[in-house]
Structure formats: structure tokens, C-alpha cells
C-alpha positions in Angstrom: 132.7 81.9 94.9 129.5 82.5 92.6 127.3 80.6 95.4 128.7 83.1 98.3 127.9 86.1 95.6 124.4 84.6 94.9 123.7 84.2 98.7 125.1 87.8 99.4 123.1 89.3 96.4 120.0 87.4 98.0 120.2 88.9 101.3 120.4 92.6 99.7 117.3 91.8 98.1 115.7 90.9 101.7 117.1 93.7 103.1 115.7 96.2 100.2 112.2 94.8 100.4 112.0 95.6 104.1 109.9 97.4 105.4 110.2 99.6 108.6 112.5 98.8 111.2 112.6 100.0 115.3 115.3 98.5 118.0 113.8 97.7 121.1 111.4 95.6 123.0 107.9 96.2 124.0 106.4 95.5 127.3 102.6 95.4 129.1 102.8 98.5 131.6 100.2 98.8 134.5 99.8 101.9 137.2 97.3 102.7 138.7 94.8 105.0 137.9 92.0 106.8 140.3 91.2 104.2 142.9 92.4 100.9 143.3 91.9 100.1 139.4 95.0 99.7 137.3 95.6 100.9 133.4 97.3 99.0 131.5 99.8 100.6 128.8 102.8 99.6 126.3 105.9 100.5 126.7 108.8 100.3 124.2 112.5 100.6 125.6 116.0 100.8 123.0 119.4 101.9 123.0 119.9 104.8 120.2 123.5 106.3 119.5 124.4 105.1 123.0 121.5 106.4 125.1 118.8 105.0 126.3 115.2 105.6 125.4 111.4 104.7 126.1 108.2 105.3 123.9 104.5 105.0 125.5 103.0 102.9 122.3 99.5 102.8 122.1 97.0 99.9 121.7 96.5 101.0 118.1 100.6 101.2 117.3 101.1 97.9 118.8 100.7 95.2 116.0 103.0 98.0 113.9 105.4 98.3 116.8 105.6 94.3 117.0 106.7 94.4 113.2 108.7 96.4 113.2 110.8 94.7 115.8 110.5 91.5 114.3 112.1 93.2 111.1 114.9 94.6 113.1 116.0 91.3 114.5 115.9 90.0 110.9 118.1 92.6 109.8 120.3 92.4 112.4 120.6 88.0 111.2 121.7 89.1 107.8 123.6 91.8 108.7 125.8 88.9 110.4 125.1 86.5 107.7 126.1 88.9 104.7 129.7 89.9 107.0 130.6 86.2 106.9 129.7 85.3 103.7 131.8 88.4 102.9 135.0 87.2 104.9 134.1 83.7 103.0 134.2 85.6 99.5 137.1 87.8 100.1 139.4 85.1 101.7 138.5 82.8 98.8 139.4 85.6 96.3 143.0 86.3 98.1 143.4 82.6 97.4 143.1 82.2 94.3 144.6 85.4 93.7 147.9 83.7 95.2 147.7 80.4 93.4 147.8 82.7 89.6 151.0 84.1 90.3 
């Protein structure tokens, strides 16, 4: 039980020393501008409470953007990860729980 507490206690501390997090994923955009030439712009598409949603990123906020997806995914891991060692934990506590009476 103390190793499922330890691991749970680490991934708080990953979570805390996160930095910003945005749902999503970015995309190369083209249309075309005057002429035959096309512009190229970002695009960044996510689901938020249930609707959908696009932001026009540009070349500057990409690298940011691109971060801050990466830490969402993470989060989203050890969300899962801390919720099963969780259901480890607490089905080990109900155990021994029984065996002391």
C-alpha cells in the first residue's frame, strides 16, 4: 500500500509542476490569398464543455501552443494512472480492513 501512496503522491507532484495546459490539436491551414498564391496559417481545433471550438494561432504562439498540448496529453496519462492506482489503494485498504475483524 505505501508503494501505491508513493506513486500517487509522485504524480501530484508532476501534475503541480505543470505548466500550462490547452485540449486540442493544431494543424497547417492554407487559402488562398490575392492571386493564385496561397497563405499558410495554424489552426487549433478542441472540444470545451461540450462545444466545439477553433483558434487561428499564429507563427509566433505555435511552439507555446505545441507545449501546451503536449502537457495536456500528459495530464490526461496520469489522470488515468492516479484513478487506478486509486482503485488499487482503496481495494487493498477494504481488504485488509476485512481480514482485522
Amino acid at each position: 500500500m505505501k508503494q501505491l501512496e508513493n506513486r500517487i503522491e509522485r504524480i501530484k507532484s508532476e501534475i503541480a509542476a505543470m505548466g500550462n495546459i490547452r485540449p486540442g490539436s493544431l494543424s497547417k491551414q492554407w487559402r488562398k490569398s490575392k492571386g493564385e498564391q496561397y497563405a499558410e496559417y495554424w489552426q487549433l481545433s478542441y472540444t470545451l464543455k461540450g462545444r466545439g471550438r477553433t483558434d487561428y494561432v499564429p507563427p509566433s504562439g505555435v511552439k507555446r501552443v505545441k507545449a501546451e498540448i503536449k502537457n495536456y496529453k500528459r495530464l490526461k496519462e496520469l489522470i488515468d494512472l492516479w484513478i487506478e492506482f486509486s482503485v488499487e489503494l482503496s481495494k487493498a485498504n477494504i481488504k485488509e480492513e476485512s481480514t482485522r475483524r
